[in-house]
C-alpha positions as CSV (number, residue, x, y, z in Angstrom):
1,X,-27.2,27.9,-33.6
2,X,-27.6,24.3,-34.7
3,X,-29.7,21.8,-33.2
4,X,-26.9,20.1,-31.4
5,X,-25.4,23.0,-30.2
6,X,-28.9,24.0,-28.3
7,X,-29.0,20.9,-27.0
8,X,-25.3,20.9,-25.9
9,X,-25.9,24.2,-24.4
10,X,-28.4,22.6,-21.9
11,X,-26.3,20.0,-20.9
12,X,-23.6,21.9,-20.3
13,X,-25.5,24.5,-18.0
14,X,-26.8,21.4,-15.8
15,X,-23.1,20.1,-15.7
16,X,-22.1,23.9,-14.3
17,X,-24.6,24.1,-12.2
18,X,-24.2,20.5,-10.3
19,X,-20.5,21.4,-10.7
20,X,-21.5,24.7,-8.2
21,X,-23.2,22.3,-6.2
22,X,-20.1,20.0,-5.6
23,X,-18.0,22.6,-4.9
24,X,-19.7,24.0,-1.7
25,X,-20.7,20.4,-0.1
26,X,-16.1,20.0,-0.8
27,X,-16.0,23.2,0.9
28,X,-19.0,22.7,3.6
29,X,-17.1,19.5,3.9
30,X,-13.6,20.7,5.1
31,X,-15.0,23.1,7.3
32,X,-16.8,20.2,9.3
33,X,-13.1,18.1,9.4
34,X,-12.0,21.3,10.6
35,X,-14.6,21.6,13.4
36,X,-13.6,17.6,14.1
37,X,-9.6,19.0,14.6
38,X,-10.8,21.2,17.3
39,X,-12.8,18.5,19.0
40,X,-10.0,16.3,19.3
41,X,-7.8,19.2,20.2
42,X,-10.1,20.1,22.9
43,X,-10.8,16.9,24.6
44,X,-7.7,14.9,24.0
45,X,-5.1,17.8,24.2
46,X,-1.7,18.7,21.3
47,X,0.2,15.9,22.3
48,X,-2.5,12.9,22.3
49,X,-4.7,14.1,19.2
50,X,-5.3,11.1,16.7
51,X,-6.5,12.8,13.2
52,X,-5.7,9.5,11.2
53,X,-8.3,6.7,12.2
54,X,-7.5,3.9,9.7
55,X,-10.8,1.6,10.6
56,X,-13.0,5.0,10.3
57,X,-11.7,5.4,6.7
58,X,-12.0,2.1,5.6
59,X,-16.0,2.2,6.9
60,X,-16.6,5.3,4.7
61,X,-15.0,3.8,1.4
62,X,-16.9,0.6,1.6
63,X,-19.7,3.0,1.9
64,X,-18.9,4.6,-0.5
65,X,-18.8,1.4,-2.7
66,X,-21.9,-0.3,-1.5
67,X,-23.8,2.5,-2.3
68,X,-22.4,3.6,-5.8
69,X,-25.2,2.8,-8.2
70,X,-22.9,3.8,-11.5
71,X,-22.2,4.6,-13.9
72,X,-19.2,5.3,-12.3
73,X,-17.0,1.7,-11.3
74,X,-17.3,1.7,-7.6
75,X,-13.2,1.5,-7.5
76,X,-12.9,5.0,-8.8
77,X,-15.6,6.5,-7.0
78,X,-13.8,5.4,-4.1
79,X,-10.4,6.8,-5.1
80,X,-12.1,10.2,-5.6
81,X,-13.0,10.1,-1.8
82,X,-10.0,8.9,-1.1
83,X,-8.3,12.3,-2.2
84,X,-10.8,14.0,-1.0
85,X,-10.6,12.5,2.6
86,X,-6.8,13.4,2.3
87,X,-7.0,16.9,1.2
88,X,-9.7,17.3,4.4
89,X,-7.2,15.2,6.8
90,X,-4.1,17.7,5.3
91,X,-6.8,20.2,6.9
92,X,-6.7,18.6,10.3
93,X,-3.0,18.2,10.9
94,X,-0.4,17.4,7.8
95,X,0.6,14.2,8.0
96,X,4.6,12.6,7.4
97,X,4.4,9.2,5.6
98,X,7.8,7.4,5.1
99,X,8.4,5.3,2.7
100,X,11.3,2.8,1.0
101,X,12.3,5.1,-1.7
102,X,13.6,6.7,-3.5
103,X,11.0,8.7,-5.5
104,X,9.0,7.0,-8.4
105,X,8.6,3.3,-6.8
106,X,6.2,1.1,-6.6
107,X,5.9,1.7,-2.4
108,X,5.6,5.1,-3.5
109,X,2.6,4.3,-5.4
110,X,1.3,2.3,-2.1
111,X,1.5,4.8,0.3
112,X,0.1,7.3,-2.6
113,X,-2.8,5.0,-2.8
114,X,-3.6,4.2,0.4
115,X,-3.2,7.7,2.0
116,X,-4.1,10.3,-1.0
117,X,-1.6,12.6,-2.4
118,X,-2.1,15.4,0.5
119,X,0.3,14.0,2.7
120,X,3.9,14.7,3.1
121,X,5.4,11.8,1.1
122,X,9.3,10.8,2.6
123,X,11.4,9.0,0.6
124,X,14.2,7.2,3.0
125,X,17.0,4.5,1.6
126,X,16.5,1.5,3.8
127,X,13.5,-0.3,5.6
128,X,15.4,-0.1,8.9
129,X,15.0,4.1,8.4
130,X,11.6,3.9,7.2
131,X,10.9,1.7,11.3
132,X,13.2,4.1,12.6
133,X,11.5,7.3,11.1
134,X,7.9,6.5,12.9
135,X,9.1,4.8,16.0
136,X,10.8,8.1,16.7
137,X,7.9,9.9,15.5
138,X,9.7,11.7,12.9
139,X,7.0,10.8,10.8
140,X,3.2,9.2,11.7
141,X,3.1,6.5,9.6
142,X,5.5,4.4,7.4
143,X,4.5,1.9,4.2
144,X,7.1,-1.1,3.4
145,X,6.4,-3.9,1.2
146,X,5.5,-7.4,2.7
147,X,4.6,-10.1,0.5
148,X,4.8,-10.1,-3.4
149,X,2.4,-13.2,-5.1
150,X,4.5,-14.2,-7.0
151,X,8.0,-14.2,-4.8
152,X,6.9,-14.3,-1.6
153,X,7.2,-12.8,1.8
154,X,10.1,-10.2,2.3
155,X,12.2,-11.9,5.3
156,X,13.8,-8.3,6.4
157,X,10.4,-6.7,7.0
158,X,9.7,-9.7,9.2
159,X,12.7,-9.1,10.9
160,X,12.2,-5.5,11.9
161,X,8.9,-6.1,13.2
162,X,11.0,-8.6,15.6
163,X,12.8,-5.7,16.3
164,X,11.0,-2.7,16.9
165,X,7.8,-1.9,18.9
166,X,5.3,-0.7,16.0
167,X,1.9,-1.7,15.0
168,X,0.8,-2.5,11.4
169,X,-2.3,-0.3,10.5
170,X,-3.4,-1.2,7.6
171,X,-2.7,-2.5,4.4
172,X,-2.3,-1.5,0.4
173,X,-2.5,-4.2,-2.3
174,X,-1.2,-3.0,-5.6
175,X,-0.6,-4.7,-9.2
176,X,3.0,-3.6,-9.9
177,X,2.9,-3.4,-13.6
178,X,5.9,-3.5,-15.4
179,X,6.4,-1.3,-18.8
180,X,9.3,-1.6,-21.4
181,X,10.5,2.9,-21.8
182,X,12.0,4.2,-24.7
183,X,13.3,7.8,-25.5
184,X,10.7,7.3,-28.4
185,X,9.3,4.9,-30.6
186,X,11.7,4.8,-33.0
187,X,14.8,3.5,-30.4
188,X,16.6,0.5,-31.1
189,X,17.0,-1.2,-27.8
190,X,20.5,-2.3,-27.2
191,X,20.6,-1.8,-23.3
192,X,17.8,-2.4,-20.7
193,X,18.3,-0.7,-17.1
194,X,16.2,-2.0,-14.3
195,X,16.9,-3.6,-10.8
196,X,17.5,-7.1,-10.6
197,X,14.0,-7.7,-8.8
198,X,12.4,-6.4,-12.0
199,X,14.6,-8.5,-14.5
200,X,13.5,-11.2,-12.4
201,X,10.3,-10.6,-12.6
202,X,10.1,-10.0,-16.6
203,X,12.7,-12.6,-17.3
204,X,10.6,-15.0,-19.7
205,X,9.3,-11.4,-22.0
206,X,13.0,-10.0,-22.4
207,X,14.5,-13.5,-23.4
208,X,11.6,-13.7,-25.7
209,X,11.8,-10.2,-27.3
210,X,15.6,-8.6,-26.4
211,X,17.6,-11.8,-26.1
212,X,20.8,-10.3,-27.1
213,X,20.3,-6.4,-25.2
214,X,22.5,-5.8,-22.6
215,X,21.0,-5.9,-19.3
216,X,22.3,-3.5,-16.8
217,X,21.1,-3.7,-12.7
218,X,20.6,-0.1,-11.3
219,X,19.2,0.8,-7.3
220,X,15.3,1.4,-9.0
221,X,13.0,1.8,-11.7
222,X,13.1,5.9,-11.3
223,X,17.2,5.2,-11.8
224,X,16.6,3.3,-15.2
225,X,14.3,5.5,-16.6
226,X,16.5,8.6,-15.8
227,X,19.3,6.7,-17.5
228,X,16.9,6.1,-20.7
229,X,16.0,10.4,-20.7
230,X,19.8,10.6,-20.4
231,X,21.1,8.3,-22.4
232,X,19.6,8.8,-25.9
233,X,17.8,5.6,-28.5
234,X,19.8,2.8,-28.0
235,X,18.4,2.3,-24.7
236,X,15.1,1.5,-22.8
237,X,14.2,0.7,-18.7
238,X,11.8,-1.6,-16.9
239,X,9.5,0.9,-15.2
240,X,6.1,2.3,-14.6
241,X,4.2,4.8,-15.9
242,X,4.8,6.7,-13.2
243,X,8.1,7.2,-14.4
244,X,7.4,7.1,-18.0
245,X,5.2,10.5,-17.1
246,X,8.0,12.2,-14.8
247,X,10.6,11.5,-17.7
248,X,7.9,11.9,-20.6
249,X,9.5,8.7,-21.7
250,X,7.3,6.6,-24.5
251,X,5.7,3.1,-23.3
252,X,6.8,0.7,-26.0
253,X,5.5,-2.5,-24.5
254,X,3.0,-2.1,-21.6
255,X,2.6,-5.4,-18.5
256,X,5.6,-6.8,-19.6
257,X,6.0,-8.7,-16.2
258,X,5.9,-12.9,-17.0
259,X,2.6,-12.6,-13.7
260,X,1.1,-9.8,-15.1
261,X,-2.1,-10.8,-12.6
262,X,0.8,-11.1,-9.4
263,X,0.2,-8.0,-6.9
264,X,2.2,-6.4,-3.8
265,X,1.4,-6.4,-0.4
266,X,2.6,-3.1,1.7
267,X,2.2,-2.8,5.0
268,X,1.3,0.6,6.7
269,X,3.2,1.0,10.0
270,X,2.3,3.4,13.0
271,X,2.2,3.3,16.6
272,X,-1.3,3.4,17.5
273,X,-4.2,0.7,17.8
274,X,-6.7,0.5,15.5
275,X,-10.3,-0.7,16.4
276,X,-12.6,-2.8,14.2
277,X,-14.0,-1.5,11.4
278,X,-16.2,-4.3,10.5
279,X,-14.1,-6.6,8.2
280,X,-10.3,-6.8,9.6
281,X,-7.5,-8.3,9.8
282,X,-4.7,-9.1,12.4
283,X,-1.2,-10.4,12.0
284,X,1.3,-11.9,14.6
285,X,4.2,-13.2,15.2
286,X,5.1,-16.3,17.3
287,X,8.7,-18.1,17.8
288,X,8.2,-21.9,18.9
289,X,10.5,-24.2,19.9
290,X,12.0,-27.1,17.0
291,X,9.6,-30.1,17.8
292,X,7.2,-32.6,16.5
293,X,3.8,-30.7,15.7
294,X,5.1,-27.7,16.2
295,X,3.1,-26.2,13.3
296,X,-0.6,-28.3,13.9
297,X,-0.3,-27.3,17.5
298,X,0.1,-23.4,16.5
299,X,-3.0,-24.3,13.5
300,X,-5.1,-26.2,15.5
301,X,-7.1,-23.7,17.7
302,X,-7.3,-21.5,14.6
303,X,-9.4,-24.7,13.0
304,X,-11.3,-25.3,16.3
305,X,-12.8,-21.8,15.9
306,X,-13.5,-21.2,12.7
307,X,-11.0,-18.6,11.9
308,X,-9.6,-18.2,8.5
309,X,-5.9,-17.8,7.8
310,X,-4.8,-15.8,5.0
311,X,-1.1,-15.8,5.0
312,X,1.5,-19.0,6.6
313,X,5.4,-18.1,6.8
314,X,7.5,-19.8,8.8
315,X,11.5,-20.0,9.0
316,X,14.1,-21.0,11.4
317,X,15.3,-19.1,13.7
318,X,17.9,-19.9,16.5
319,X,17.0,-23.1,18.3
320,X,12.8,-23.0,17.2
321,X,10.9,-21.4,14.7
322,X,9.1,-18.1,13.9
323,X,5.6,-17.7,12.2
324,X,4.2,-15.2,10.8
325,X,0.3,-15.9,10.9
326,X,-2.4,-13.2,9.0
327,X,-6.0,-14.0,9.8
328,X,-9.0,-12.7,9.6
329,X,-10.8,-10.7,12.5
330,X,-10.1,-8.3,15.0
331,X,-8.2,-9.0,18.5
332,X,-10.6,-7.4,20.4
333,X,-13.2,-10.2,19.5
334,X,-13.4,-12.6,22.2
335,X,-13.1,-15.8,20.3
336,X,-9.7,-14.2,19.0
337,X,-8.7,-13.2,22.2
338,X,-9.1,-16.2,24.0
339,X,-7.3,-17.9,20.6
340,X,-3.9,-15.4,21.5
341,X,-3.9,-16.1,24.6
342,X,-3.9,-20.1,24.1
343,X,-1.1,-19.4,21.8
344,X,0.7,-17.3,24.2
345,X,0.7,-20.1,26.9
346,X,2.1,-22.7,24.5
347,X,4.8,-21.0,23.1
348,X,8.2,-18.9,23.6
349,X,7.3,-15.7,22.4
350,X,3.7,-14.3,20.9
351,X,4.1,-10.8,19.0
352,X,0.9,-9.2,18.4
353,X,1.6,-6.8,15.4
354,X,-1.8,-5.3,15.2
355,X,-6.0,-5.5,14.0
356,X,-6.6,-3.3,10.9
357,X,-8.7,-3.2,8.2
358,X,-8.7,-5.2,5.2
359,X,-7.5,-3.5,1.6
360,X,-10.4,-1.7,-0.1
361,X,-8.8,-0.3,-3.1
C-alpha cells in the first residue's frame, strides 16, 4: 500500500465514523419531532394541532447561519436543514402544499424551496384553485407568485387576497434563471418553445442570437421542454434545469434572461397567524377614497415612526384606490399596532394579510 493510500485510508475511517455519528443525532432527532406531535396532539387535540410554525423555522435557519463557521457557505448549510426539518415535519403530520402548476415551474421550485421536498407537492391550473384549495383546507398551505423585479407586482394575486379570507405566512425569493435546451449539442435551432412571460423576459438574448427561429408560446416551461424531447434537433425551449434534468435535455446556453440578477417573490398562503420570529414582515391592504393626498396621508405615519416600507403598489379601483403596503415588523408590536389602527380610522377598508418572517434562503 502506497503512502497515499495509508493516508487516505485514515481519512476515510474518520469520514465513516462522523458519518455514524450524523446518522443517530438524524434519527435521535426525528424521534424528538415525534415526541413534539404527541404534545401538540395531547394538549391542543386532532382538529386544532399546528405542526407547521413558519416563525419557529425561520429562528432555527438563521441559527443555523449565524453559527456556521465554514467551510461550508452558510446558504447550503441552511438548505441541508431545511430538508432535514421537512423530512422530520413529514414525521409529524404530512403536509398538502398547492401550488400554480403544472409540474416543473418556477413556483414549483418556491414552494420546493421554502418547504423541503417531504411535503405533498399539488400542482393546480389557476391561482383562484390554488386560494380555493387552502381556504377549504384541501391542502395546508399554498405558494403563488407576487412580485417579479423586473415586471412588477402580479395584479390577480392582489385580487384574490381582496377576495378570500387567508393569511400570507411567509415568503420565498427565488432567481428564476432562464436556460436555452436542446435535444443535444449538435441541434440547429429553428423553433424555440417557451411562454410568452419567458420570451419576454429573454427578448434582447434571442434577437441577439436566434433572430430568425420561430418562436412558438406554449402554457409553461415543463410544456416547451417536453416538446424539445419530442420533437427531435431542429428545436430548443426556454426552461430550467429542472426541466433540462426531468427530460435529460442539454443546456446550450445557461441565464439567458436579459435581468439575469431580477428574482421572484412567492407568497406562502395559509390560514393561521404567525407570531414574530425576530426579523418580520407584514403586508396589507387598504382601499382609500380618490383625493388630494391620498397617498402621503396613508405614508405619513409610517415616516412618523420609523417604519421601513419595502414594497408600494397602488391602482384604481372603483371610485378610490387600493394599496398594497409591505413593511417591516410584526403587528403585534405596539408601534405597528397603533400605526393599523390610525390607518383603519382614515380609510374605507384596511385588510391585514398577515406578520411573517422575512426570506432566509
Amino acid at each position: 500500500m502506497s503512502e497515499q493510500e495509508k493516508e487516505l485510508r485514515v481519512l476515510r475511517d474518520q469520514i465513516d465514523t462522523i458519518d455514524k455519528k450524523i446518522h443517530e443525532l438524524l434519527n435521535e432527532r426525528a424521534r424528538c419531532a415525534q415526541n413534539v406531535a404527541e404534545v401538540k396532539l395531547k394538549y391542543q387535540g386532532t382538529q386544532d394541532a399546528v405542526f407547521y410554525r413558519p416563525e419557529r423555522e425561520a429562528q432555527v435557519l438563521r441559527r443555523v447561519m449565524d453559527r456556521n463557521t465554514g467551510p461550508l457557505e452558510g446558504h447550503e448549510v441552511a438548505r441541508l436543514f431545511r430538508e432535514i426539518m421537512s423530512v422530520c415535519l413529514a414525521l409529524e403530520e404530512p403536509m398538502r402544499v398547492a401550488f400554480l402548476g403544472p409540474e416543473g415551474t418556477f413556483t414549483q421550485q418556491a414552494a420546493q424551496k421554502h418547504f423541503g421536498n417531504s411535503v405533498c407537492s399539488v400542482p393546480l391550473q389557476s391561482l383562484d384553485e390554488v386560494f380555493r384549495e387552502v381556504q377549504s383546507g384541501a391542502a395546508h398551505y399554498g405558494v403563488v407568485p407576487i412580485e417579479n423585479s423586473a415586471e412588477g407586482m402580479i395584479n390577480h394575486t392582489l385580487d384574490l387576497f381582496r377576495r378570500f379570507d387567508l393569511r400570507i405566512v411567509g415568503e420565498v425569493e427565488l432567481r428564476a434563471h432562464q436556460h436555452l435546451l436542446t435535444l443535444d449539442e449538435d441541434s440547429v435551432v429553428s423553433r424555440i418553445y417557451a411562454p410568452q412571460q419567458s420570451f419576454a423576459q429573454c427578448r434582447a438574448w434571442l434577437e441577439l442570437h436566434y433572430p430568425q427561429a420561430e418562436k412558438i408560446a406554449v402554457g409553461s416551461n415543463l410544456e416547451a421542454a417536453r416538446r424539445v424531447a419530442e420533437g427531435g434537433h431542429d428545436c430548443a425551449a426556454i426552461a430550467s434545469d429542472v426541466n433540462a434534468d426531468r427530460f435529460q435535455l442539454y443546456i446550450s446556453a445557461t441565464n439567458i434572461e436579459d435581468e439575469p440578477e431580477s428574482s421572484t417573490r412567492f407568497l406562502v398562503i395559509g390560514d393561521q397567524e404567525v407570531g414574530p420570529s425576530g426579523s418580520d414582515k407584514t403586508s396589507i391592504l387598504i382601499s382609500a377614497h380618490n383625493s388630494p393626498g391620498a397617498l402621503y396621508k396613508l405614508l405619513e405615519p409610517f415616516n412618523r415612526q420609523q417604519i421601513s416600507l419595502t414594497r408600494i403598489e397602488t391602482r384604481p379601483a372603483g371610485q378610490g384606490h387600493l394599496f398594497y403596503l409591505d413593511f417591516e415588523g410584526h403587528y403585534s408590536d405596539p408601534v405597528i399596532a397603533a400605526v393599523l389602527r390610525e390607518l383603519e380610522s382614515g380609510s374605507v377598508e384596511l385588510k391585514l394579510l398577515g406578520s411573517y418572517p422575512g426570506a432566509v434562503l
